[in-house]
C-alpha positions as CSV (number, residue, x, y, z in Angstrom):
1,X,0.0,0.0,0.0
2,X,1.4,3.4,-0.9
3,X,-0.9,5.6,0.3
4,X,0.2,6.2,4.4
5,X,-3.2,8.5,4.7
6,X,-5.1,4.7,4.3
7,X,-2.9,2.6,6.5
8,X,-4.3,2.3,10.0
9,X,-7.6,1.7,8.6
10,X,-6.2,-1.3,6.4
11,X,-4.3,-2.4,9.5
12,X,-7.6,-2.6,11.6
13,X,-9.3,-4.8,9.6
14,X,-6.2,-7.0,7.4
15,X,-3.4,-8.7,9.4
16,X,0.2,-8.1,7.9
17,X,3.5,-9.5,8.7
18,X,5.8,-6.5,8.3
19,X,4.7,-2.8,7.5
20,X,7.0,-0.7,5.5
21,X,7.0,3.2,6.8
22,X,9.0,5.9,5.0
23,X,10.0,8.2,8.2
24,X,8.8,11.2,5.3
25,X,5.5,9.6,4.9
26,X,2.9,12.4,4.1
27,X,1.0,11.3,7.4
28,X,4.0,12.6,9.8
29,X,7.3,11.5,11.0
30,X,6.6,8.6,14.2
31,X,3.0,9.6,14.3
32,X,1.8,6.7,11.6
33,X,4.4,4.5,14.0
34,X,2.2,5.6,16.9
35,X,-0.8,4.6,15.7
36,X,-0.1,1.5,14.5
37,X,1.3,0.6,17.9
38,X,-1.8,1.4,19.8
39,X,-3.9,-1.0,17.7
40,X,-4.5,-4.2,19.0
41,X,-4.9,-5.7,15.5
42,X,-1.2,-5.1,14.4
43,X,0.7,-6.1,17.7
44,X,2.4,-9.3,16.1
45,X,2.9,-7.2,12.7
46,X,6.9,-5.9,12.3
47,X,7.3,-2.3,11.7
48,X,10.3,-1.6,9.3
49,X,11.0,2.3,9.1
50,X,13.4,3.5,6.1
51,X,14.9,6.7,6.2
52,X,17.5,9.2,4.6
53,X,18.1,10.3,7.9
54,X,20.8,8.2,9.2
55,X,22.1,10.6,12.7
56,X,21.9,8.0,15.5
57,X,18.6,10.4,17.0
58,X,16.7,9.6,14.4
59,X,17.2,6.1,15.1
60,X,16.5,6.2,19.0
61,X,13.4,8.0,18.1
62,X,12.3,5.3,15.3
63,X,13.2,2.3,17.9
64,X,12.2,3.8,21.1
65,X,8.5,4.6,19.0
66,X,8.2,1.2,18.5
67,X,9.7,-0.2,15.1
68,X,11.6,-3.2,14.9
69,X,14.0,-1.7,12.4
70,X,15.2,1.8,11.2
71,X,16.9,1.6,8.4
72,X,19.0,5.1,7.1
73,X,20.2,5.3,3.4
74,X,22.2,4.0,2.0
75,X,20.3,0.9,2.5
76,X,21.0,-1.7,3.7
77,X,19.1,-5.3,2.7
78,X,19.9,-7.5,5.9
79,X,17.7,-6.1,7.7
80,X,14.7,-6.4,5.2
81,X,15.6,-10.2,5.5
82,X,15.2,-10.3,9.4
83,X,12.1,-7.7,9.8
84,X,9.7,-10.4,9.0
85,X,11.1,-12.9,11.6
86,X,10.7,-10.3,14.0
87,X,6.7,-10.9,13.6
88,X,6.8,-14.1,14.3
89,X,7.9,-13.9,17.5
């Protein structure tokens, strides 16, 4: 899904694994993250943030929101790999 504007309503009524968030999203930087967090319908679902802002900040502020992974240009795929496993814990 591309459209952030549309995601917490897809989350509340599909399951997903992983969930893809572009830190620039047009919804806001960690609110979308928020959100998602707060719904009892996505609490086994990964959160995977990508990012061009790489400053170890951002990153506290992605992980301490609640995503599994923050992931800062220039990208890296390992973590794409593991994200899903994360879910399934």
């Amino acid at each position: 899904m591309r459209d952030g504007g549309r995601g917490p309503g897809r989350l509340a009524k599909d399951r997903f694994v992983l969930v893809v968030l572009d830190v620039c999203c047009p919804m806001g930087r960690l609110e979308l993250l928020e959100e998602i967090r707060a719904m009892p319908s996505a609490a086994g679902t990964a959160v995977m943030l990508l990012s061009t802002e790489a400053e170890i900040r951002d990153r506290i502020a992605g992980l301490t929101t609640g995503a599994d992974e923050y992931v800062g240009k220039p990208y890296d795929s390992v973590p794409g790999r593991r994200a899903p496993r994360a879910g399934a814990r």
